[in-house]
PLY file of the C-alpha trace (Angstrom):
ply
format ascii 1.0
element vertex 435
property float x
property float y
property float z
element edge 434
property int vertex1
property int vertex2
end_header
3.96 -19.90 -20.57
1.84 -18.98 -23.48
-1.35 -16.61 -22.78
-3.69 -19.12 -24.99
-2.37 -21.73 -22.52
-5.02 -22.14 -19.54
-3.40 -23.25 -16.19
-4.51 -26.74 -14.69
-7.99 -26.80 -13.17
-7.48 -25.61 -9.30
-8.63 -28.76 -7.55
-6.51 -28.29 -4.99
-7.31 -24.82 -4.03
-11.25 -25.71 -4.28
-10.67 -28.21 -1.65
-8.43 -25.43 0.47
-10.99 -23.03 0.14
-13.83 -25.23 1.58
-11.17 -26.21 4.50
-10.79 -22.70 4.78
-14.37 -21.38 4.69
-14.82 -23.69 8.02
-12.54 -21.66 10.13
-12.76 -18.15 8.51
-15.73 -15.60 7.49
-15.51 -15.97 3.78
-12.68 -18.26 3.80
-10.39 -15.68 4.22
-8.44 -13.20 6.57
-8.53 -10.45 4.49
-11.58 -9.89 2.69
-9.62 -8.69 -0.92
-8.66 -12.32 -1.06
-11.64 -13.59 -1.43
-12.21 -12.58 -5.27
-15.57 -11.13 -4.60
-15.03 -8.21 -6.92
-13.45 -10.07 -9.56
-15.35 -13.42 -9.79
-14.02 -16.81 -9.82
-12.13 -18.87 -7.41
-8.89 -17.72 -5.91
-6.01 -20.10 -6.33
-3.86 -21.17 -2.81
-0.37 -20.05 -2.76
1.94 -23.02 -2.11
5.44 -20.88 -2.72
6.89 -17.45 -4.62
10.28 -17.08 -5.92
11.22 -13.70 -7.70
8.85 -12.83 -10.10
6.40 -15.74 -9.49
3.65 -17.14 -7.35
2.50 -20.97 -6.88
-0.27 -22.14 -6.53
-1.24 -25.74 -4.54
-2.20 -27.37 -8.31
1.00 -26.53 -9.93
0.76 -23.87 -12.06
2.78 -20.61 -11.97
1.40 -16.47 -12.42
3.43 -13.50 -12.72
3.22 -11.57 -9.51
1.84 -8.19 -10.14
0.31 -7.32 -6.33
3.29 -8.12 -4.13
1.95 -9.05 -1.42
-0.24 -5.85 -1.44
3.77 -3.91 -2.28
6.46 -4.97 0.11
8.22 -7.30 -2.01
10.22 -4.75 -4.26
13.13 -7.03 -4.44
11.07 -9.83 -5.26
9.36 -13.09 -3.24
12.04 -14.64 -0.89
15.20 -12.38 -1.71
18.11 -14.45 -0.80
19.81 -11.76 1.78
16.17 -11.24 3.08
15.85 -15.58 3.79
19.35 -15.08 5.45
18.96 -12.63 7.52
15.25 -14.15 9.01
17.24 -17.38 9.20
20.18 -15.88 11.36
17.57 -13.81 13.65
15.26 -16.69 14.13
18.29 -19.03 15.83
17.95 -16.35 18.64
14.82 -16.59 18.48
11.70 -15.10 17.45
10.98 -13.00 20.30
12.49 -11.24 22.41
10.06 -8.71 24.31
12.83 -6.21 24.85
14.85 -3.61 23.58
17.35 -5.13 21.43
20.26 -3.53 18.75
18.28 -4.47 15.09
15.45 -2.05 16.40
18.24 0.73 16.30
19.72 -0.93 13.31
16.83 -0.29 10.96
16.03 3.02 12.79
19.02 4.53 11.65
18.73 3.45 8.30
15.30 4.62 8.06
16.48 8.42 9.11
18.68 8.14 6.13
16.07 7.50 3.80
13.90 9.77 5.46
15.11 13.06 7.23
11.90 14.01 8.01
11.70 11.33 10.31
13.82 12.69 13.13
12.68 10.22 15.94
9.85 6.99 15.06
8.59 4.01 16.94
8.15 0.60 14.96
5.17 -1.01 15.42
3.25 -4.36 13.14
0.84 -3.16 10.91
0.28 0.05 8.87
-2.98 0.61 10.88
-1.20 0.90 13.95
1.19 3.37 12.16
-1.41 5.34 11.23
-4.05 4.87 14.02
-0.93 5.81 16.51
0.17 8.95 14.52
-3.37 10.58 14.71
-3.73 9.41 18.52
-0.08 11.71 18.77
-1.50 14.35 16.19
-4.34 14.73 18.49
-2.28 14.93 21.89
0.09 17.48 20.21
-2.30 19.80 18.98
-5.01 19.55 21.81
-7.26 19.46 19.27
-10.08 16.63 18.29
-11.20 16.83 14.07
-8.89 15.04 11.26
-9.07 15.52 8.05
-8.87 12.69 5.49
-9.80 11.99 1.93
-12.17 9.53 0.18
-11.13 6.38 -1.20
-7.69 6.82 1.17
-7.67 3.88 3.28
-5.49 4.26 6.30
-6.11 1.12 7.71
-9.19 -0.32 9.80
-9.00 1.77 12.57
-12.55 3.22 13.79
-12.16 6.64 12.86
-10.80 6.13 9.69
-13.32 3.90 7.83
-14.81 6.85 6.78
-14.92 7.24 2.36
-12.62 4.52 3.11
-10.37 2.96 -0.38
-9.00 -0.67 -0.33
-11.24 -3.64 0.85
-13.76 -1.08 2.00
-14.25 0.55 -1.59
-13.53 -2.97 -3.01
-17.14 -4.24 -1.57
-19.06 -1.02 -1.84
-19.26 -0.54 1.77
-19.27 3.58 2.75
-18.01 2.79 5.91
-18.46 0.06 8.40
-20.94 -1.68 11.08
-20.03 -1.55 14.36
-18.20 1.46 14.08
-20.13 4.27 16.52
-21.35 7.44 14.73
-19.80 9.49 17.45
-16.35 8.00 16.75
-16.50 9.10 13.27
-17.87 12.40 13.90
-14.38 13.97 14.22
-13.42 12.60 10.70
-13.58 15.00 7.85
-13.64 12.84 4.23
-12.57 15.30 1.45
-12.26 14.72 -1.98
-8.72 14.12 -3.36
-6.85 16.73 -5.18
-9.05 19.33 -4.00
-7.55 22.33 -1.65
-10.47 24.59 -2.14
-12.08 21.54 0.48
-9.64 21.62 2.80
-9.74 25.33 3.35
-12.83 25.30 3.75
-13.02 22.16 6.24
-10.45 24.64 8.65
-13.04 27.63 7.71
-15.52 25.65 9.19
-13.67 24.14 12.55
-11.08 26.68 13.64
-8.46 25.46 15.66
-10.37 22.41 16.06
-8.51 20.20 13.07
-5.52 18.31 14.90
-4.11 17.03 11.58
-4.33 16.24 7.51
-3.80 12.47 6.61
-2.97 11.68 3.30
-1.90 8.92 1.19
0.72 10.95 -1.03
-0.07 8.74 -4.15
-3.16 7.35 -3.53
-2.74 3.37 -3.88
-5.72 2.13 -1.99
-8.60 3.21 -4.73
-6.55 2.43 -7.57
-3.23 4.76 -8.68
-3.84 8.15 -8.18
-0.95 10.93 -8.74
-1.20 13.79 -7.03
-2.01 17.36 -9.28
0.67 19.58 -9.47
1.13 21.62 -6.38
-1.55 19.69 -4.37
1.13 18.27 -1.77
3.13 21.37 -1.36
-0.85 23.28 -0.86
-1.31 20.38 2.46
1.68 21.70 3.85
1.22 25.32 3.42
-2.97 25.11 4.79
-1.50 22.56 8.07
1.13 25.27 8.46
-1.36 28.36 8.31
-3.59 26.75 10.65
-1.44 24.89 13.23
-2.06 21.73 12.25
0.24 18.68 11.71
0.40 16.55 7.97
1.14 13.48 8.12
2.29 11.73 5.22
0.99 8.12 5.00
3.87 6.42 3.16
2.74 2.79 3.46
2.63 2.28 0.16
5.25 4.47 -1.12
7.84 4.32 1.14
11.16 2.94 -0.26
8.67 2.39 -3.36
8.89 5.37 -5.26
12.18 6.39 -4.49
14.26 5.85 -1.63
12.89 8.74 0.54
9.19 7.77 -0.89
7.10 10.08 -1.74
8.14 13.18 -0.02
11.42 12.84 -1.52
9.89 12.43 -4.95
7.33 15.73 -4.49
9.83 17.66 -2.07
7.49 17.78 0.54
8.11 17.54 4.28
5.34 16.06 6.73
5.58 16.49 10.50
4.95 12.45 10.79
5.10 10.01 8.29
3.99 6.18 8.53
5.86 3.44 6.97
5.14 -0.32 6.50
5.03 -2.24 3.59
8.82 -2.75 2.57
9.88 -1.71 5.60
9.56 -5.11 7.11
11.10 -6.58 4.22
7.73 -8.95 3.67
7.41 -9.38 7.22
4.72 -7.69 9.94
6.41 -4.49 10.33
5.02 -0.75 10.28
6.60 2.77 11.92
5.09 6.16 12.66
7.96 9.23 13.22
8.33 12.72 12.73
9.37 16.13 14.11
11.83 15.43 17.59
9.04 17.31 19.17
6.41 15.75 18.72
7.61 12.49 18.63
8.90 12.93 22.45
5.30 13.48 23.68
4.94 10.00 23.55
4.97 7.74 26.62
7.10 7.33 28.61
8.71 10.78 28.09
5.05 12.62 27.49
1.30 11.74 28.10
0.29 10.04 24.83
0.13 6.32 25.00
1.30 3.85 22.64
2.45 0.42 23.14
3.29 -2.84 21.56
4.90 -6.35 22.57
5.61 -7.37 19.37
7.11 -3.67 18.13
10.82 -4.20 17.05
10.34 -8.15 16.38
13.77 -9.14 16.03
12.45 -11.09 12.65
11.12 -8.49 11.27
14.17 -5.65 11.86
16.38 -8.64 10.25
14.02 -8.66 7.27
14.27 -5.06 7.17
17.51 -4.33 7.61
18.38 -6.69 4.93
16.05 -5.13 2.86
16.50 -1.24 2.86
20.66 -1.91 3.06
20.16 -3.67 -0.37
18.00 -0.77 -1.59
20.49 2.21 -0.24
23.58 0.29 -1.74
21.64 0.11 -4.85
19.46 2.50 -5.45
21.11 3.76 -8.58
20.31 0.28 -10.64
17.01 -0.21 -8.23
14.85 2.54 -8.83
15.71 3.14 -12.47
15.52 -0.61 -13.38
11.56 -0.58 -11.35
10.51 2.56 -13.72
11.65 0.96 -17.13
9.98 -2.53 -16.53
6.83 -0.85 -14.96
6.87 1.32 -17.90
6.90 -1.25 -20.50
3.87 -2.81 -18.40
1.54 -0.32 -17.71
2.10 1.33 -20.94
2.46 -1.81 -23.28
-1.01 -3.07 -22.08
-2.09 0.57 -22.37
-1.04 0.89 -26.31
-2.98 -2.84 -26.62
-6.47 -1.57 -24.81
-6.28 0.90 -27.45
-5.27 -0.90 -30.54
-8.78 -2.80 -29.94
-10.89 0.39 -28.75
-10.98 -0.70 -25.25
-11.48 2.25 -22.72
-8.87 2.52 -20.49
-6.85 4.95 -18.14
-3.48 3.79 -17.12
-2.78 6.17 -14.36
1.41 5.36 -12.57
4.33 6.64 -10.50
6.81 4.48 -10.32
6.75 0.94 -9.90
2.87 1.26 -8.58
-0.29 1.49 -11.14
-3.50 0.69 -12.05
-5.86 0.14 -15.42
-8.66 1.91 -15.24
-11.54 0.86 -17.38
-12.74 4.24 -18.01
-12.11 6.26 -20.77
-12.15 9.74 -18.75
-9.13 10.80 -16.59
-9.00 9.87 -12.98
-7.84 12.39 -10.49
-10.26 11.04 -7.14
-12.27 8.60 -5.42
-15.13 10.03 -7.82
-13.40 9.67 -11.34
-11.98 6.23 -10.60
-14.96 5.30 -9.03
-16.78 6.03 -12.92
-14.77 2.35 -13.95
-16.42 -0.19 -15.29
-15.96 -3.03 -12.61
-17.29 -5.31 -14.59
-14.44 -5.04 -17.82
-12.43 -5.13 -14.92
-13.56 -7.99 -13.57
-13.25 -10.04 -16.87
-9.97 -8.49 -17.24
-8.47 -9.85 -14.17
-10.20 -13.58 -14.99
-8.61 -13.78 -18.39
-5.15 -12.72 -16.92
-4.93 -15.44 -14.60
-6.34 -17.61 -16.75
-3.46 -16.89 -18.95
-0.72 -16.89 -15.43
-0.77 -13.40 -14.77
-2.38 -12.34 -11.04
-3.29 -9.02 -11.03
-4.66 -7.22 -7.68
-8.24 -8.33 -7.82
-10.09 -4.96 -7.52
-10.37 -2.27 -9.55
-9.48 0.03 -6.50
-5.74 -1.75 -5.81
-2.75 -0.39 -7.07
-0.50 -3.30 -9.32
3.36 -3.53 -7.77
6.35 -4.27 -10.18
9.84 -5.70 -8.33
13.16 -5.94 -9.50
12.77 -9.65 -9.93
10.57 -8.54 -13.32
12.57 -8.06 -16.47
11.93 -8.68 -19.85
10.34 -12.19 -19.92
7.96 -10.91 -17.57
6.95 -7.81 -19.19
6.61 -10.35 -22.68
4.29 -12.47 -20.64
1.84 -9.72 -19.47
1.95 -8.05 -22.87
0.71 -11.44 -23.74
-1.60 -12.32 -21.59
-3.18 -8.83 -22.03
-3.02 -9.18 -25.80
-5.33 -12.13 -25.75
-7.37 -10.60 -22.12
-8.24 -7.27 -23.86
-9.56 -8.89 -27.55
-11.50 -11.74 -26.22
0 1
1 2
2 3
3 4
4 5
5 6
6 7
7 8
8 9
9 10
10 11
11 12
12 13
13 14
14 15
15 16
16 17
17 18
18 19
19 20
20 21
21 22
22 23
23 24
24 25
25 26
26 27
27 28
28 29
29 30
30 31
31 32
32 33
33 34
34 35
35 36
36 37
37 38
38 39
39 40
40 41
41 42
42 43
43 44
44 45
45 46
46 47
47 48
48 49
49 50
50 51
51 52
52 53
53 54
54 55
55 56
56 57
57 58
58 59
59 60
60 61
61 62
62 63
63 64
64 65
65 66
66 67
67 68
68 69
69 70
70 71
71 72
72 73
73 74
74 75
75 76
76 77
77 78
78 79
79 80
80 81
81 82
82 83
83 84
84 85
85 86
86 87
87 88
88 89
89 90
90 91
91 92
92 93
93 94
94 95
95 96
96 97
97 98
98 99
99 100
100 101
101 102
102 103
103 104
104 105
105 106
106 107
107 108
108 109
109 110
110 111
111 112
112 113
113 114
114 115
115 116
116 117
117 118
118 119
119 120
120 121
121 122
122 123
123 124
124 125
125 126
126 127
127 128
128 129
129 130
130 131
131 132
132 133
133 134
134 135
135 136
136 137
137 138
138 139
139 140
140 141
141 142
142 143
143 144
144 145
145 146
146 147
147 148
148 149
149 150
150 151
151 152
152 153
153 154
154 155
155 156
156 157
157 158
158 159
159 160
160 161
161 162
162 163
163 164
164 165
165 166
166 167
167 168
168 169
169 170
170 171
171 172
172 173
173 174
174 175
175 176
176 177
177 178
178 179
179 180
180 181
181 182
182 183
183 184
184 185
185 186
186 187
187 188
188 189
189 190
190 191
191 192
192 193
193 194
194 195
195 196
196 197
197 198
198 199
199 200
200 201
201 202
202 203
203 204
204 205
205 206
206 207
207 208
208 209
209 210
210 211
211 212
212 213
213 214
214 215
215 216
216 217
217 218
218 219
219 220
220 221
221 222
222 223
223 224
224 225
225 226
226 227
227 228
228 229
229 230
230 231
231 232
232 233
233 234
234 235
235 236
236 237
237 238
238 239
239 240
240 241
241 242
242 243
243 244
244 245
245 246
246 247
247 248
248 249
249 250
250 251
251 252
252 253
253 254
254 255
255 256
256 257
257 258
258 259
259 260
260 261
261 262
262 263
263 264
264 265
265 266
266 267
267 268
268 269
269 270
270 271
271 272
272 273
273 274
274 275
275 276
276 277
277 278
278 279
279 280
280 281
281 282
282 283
283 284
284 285
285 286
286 287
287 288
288 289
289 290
290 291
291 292
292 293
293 294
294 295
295 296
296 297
297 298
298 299
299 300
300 301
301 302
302 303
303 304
304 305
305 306
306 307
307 308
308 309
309 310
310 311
311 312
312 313
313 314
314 315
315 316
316 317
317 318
318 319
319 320
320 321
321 322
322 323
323 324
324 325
325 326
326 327
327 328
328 329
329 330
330 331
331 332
332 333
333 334
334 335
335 336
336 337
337 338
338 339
339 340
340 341
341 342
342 343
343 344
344 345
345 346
346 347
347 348
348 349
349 350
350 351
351 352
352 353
353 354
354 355
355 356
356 357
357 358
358 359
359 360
360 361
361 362
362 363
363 364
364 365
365 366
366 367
367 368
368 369
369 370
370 371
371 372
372 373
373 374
374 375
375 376
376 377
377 378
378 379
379 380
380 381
381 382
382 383
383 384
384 385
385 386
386 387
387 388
388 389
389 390
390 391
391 392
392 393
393 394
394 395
395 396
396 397
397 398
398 399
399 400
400 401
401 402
402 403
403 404
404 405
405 406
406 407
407 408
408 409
409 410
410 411
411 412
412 413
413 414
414 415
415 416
416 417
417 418
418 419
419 420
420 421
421 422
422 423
423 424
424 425
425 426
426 427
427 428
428 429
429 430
430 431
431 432
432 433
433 434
C-alpha cells in the first residue's frame, strides 16, 4: 500500500455511523472513537489480523493503537483464538470458582512478585477503583493522591486532572460527579516530588495512598525523571501510606514484570488489565499478602464481581502471558527495535522538513508530540499543537496508517509489526509531515 494511495471512500462506515448514532450518544461507546479531536469520519472495523485492521469498505491500516494496548502479540493470535475457542465449548460463564482463575494467577505472580495475592476483575477501572476502596480500608485514612493528565479510569473520584478521553475533549473533570466525592482527591503535577511532600505536609496521616500511572500513557507518553518512582516509594513509606502502581498500560508491555520491573520499584498494589486478558474484558488489582487479605470475605472491605475470572477471558490470558514468559527473550527485544525504527524514523522525517515535534517512548508505547519543547507533564504535553496533530492523524489514515486519534493517547507496537510495517509508516509519515 503506497502512502500517495488514498483508501476507498468509507460508504459503508458513513452508513454504520448513522445506524450507530441512533442507539448511542455520539455514535459511540467510548467517546475516543468518535474522532472528535482529530476530525473526519471514523472508519468501522469489519476484522484485524496481525498487524492490520479492516474496515467495512475494504481497505486495510496499520494498527498502531491496539485496541487501546492489549494486543502485543498482534489482532487474533492463533493460540489466543484457540484457547477462547476451547473455553467457550464449556461455556462462557460459569459464575463460580473455577481452575483458569488460578491458572493465570499463578502466572501473573511470576511476572510480578510484588503481587503476592490479587483478585481479577473486568475493566481497569474496577482495578483501580477497587485498589483505592482497599488503600482506604487499610490505612483508615480518607485523601488520595493522584496526578494530572493520569487517567485511572471513570471512577468518581478519579476524574479529577483526568488524561485519556477526559483530556482528549478538554473536559477538567466531569458532570454529575459530586464536589464532595472529589474533595478527597489530590491532582499533582507529574514528575514533581517537591508536590507530593507537600500534599502529606498539608494532610498528615490523612493520605491513604499515591496512584500513579508509572509511564504515563493516558496524556500522551510520558517517562518518568530519573529517581521520580523510587522518590513515591520512599514519601508513601515515610508517611504510612500505600503506592499503588497502576500498570494497565504497562503491564507485560514494557517488560515482563512491567514497569516496576523496568524502574526496580516495588508498589504495595498494582493493577493490571490490558494484556492481561489477552484482548478480552479482563483487569486485576493485588499486592502485599496483608493487605490483600482485608478484603471480603476474610476482612471488612467489599469487593465483588459475577463476571471476575470469566472462564473466556483467563483462556485468553493464559494463552497470552504463557506465550510471552516462553518468549520473552525474542518478545521484548523484537517490540523495542520495530518501535524504535517507528517512533524515531518519523521523528528524523518531522525534522528533515522543520516540523516541531517531541517523540517521547519506553518500549513498545509512544507518542508524537507536536511541540518543539520537551514534555515531562500534563502541562508540557498539554503546550501541543492539536491541531498539526489533528492533520497528522487525517493524512495517516488517509495513507492506511490508524494512529490513536488524540494527541493525549499513547501509540502501541506488537510483534505482528516488522519491517514492511515500519516501511509503510515511514511512508505514510513521509508524505503526512510535507503536505
Amino acid at each position: 500500500m503506497r502512502s500517495d494511495s488514498r483508501i476507498n471512500p468509507l460508504a459503508h462506515s458513513l452508513d454504520l455511523a448513522r445506524r450507530a448514532e441512533e442507539f448511542f450518544p455520539g455514535g459511540v461507546n467510548s467517546p475516543v472513537r468518535a474522532f472528535r479531536a482529530v476530525g473526519g469520519d471514523p472508519p468501522f472495523v469489519a476484522r484485524a489480523e496481525g498487524a492490520y485492521l479492516f474496515d467495512a469498505d475494504g481497505n486495510r491500516y496499520v494498527d498502531l493503537f491496539g485496541s487501546w494496548g492489549p494486543m502485543v502479540l498482534g489482532h487474533a493470535f492463533p493460540p489466543v483464538v484457540e484457547a477462547i475457542r476451547e473455553a467457550a465449548g464449556r461455556s462462557a460463564s460459569f459464575g463460580t470458582s473455577h481452575a483458569g482463575e488460578a491458572n493465570l494467577a499463578e502466572l501473573v505472580r511470576r511476572c510480578f512478585p510484588s503481587v503476592e495475592k490479587m483478585r481479577f476483575v473486568n475493566s481497569g477501572t474496577e482495578a483501580c477503583m477497587s485498589a483505592i476502596r482497599l488503600a482506604r480500608g487499610f490505612t483508615g485514612r480518607n485523601f488520595i493522591i493522584k496526578f494530572e493528565g493520569c487517567y485511572h479510569g471513570h471512577a468518581d473520584a478519579l476524574l479529577v486532572k483526568a488524561g485519556s478521553g477526559v483530556a482528549t475533549l478538554g473536559i477538567p473533570g466531569s458532570a454529575g460527579v459530586p464536589a464532595e466525592t472529589a474533595q478527597h482527591t489530590l491532582a499533582l503535577p507529574y514528575n514533581n516530588l517537591a508536590a507530593v511532600e507537600a500534599a502529606f505536609a498539608a494532610h498528615p496521616d490523612e493520605i491513604a495512598c499515591i496512584l500513579v500511572e508509572p509511564v504515563v500513557g493516558n496524556a500522551g507518553t510520558i517517562p518518568p525523571a530519573p529517581g521520580y518512582l523510587e522518590g513515591l516509594r520512599k514519601i508513601a513509606t515515610k508517611h504510612g501510606a500505600l503506592l499503588i502502581l497502576d500498570e494497565v498500560m504497562t503491564g507485560f508491555r514494557l517488560s515482563l514484570g512491567g514497569a516496576q520491573q523496568l524502574y526496580g520499584v516495588t508498589p504495595d498494589l498494582t493493577t493490571l488489565g490490558k494484556i492481561l486478558g489477552g484482548g478480552l474484558p479482563c483487569a486485576a488489582f493485588g499486592g502485599r499478602a496483608a493487605v490483600m487479605d482485608q478484603l471480603a470475605p476474610l476482612g471488612p472491605v467489599y469487593q465483588a464481581g459475577t463476571l471476575s475470572g470469566n472462564p473466556l477471558a483467563m483462556a485468553a490470558g493464559i494463552a497470552t502471558i504463557k506465550h510471552l514468559i516462553e518468549h520473552e527473550g525474542e518478545v521484548y527485544p523484537q517490540l523495542e527495535r520495530v518501535t524504535q525504527s517507528i517512533a524515531e524514523g518519523v521523528a528524523k522525517l518531522a525534522q528533515q522538513v522543520g516540523v516541531p515535534l517531541t517523540t517521547s517512548r519506553v518500549g513498545s508505547m509512544f507518542t508524537w508530540f507536536f511541540t518543539g519543547g520537551p514534555v515531562t507533564d500534563f502541562a508540557s504535553a498539554s503546550a501541543s499543537d492539536t491541531a498539526a496533530f489533528a492533520r497528522f492523524h487525517r493524512r495517516m489514515l488517509a495513507s492506511g496508517v490508524w494512529l490513536p486519534p488524540s494527541q493525549f493517547e499513547a501509540a502501541f507496537v506488537s510483534t505482528a509489526h516488522g519491517h514492511s510495517e515500519v516501511e509503510l509508516v515511514l511512508e505514510a509519515a513521509r508524505g503526512a509531515l510535507s503536505e
